[in-house]
C-alpha positions as CSV (number, residue, x, y, z in Angstrom):
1,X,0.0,0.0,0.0
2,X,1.4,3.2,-1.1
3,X,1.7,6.3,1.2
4,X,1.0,9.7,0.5
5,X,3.8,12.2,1.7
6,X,1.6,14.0,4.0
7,X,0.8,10.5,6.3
8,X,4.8,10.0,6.1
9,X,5.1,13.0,7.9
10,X,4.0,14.2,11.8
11,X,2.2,17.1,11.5
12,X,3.8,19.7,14.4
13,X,0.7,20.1,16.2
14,X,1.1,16.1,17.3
15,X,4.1,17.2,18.1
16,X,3.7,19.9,20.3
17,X,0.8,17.7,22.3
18,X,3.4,14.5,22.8
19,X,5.8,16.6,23.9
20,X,2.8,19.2,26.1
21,X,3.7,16.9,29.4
22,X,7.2,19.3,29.7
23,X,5.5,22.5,30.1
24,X,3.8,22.1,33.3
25,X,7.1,20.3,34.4
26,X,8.7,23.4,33.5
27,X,6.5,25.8,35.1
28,X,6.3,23.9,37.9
29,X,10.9,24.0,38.7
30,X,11.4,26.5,41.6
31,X,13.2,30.1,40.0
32,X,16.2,30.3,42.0
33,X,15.1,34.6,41.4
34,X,12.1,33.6,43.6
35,X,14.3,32.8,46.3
36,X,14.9,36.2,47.4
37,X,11.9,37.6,46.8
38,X,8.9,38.1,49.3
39,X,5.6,36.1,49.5
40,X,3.2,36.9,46.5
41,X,5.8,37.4,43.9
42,X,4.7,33.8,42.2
43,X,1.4,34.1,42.7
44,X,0.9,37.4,41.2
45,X,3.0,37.4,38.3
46,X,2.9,33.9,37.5
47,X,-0.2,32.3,39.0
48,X,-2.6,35.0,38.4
49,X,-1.9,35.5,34.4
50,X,-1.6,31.8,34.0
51,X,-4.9,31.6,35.5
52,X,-6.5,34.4,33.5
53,X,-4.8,33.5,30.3
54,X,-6.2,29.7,30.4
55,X,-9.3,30.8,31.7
56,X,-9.7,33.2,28.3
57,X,-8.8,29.7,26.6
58,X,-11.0,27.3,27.9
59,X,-13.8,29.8,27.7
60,X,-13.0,29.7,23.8
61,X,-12.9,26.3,23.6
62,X,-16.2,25.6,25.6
63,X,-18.0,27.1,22.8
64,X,-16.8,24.3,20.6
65,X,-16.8,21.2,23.1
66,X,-18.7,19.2,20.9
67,X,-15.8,18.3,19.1
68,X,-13.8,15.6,20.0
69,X,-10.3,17.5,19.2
70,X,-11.4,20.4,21.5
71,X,-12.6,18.3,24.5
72,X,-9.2,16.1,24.6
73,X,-7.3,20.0,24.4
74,X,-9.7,21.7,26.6
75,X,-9.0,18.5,29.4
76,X,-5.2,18.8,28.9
77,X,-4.6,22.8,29.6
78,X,-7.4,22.8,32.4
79,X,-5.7,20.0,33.8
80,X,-2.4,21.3,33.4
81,X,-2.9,24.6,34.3
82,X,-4.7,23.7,37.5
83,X,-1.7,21.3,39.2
84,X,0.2,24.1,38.3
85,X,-2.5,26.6,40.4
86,X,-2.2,24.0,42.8
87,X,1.2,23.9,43.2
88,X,1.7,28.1,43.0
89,X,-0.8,27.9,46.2
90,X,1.1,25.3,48.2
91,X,4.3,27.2,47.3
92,X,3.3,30.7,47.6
93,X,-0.2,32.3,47.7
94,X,-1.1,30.7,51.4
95,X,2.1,32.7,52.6
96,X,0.4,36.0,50.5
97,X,-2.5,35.9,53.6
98,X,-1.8,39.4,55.6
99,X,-0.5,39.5,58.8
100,X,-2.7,41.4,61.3
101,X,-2.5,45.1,61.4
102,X,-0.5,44.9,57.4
103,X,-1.3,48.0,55.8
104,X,-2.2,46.3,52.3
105,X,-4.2,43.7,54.4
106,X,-7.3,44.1,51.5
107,X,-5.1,44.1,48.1
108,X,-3.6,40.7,49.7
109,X,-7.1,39.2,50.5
110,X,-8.2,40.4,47.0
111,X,-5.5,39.1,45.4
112,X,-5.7,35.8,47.2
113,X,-9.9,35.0,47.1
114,X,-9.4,36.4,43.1
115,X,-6.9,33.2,43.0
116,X,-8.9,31.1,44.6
117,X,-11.8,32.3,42.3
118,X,-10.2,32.0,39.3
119,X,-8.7,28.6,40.4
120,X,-12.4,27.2,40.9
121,X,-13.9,29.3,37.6
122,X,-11.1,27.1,35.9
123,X,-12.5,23.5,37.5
124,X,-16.0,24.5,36.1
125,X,-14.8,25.2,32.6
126,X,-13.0,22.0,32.5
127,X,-15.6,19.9,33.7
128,X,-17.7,21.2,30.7
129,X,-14.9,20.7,28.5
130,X,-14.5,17.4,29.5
131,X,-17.9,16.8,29.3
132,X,-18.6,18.1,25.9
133,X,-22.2,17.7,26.1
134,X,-24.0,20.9,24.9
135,X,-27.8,22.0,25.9
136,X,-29.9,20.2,23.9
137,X,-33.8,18.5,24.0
138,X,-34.8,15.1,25.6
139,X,-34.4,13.3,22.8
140,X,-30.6,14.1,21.4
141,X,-32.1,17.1,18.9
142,X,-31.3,20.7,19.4
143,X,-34.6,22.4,20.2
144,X,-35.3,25.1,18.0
145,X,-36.0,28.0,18.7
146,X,-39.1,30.2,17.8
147,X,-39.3,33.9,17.4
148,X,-42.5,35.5,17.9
């Protein structure tokens, strides 16, 4: 049987999602710059736009879960993305929680609940990613929908 040069080849997108384990991994290595730095540095300039950033994504790709393609990516960042909120919590943001009497006691409790938020906001989406069921009739039909 003959092959086509295109089925010789693997695509980069394949690619990029065998070798997708590495990121997290990456993300996850303690920065030796961090070291030095006081409590809220990781979770504010790391966690936070990690967060919001795959939040944005699986948002996008929630619209389209009834794909297969987009439910298997969908599962992958939300899963990555929150061990890797996990892990900036364990490491940093439960040392973020003011002192009492700190001056910026409510920018840290903000910053910490809008974490925890996100973090959560992030489980929902994936769960619905993951499902990939959209809203539709009893019987497996979209229901239509009537104007008056």
């Amino acid at each position: 049987m003959r092959r086509h040069a295109a089925q010789l080849t693997t695509p980069p997108v394949r690619l990029l999602l065998r070798a997708g384990w590495l990121l997290p991994a990456l993300l996850c290595m303690p920065l030796p710059a961090l070291a030095a730095d006081p409590a809220g540095m990781l979770t504010v300039f790391v966690g936070l736009p990690i967060l919001v950033a795959a939040v944005v994504v699986l948002g996008v790709l929630a619209l389209f879960r009834r794909h297969a393609w987009v439910r298997g990516l969908g599962t992958l960042v939300g899963a990555c993305v929150l061990l890797i909120g996990v892990y900036v919590a364990c490491v940093d943001t439960w040392q973020f929680w003011p002192d009492r009497g700190a001056a910026d006691a409510p920018t840290q409790v903000a910053i910490v609940i809008g974490y925890g938020l996100l973090w959560l906001c992030l489980v929902v989406l994936t769960s619905a990613v993951w499902r990939g069921t959209s809203r539709v009739a009893g019987d497996g039909i979209r229901a239509p929908t009537r104007y008056p």
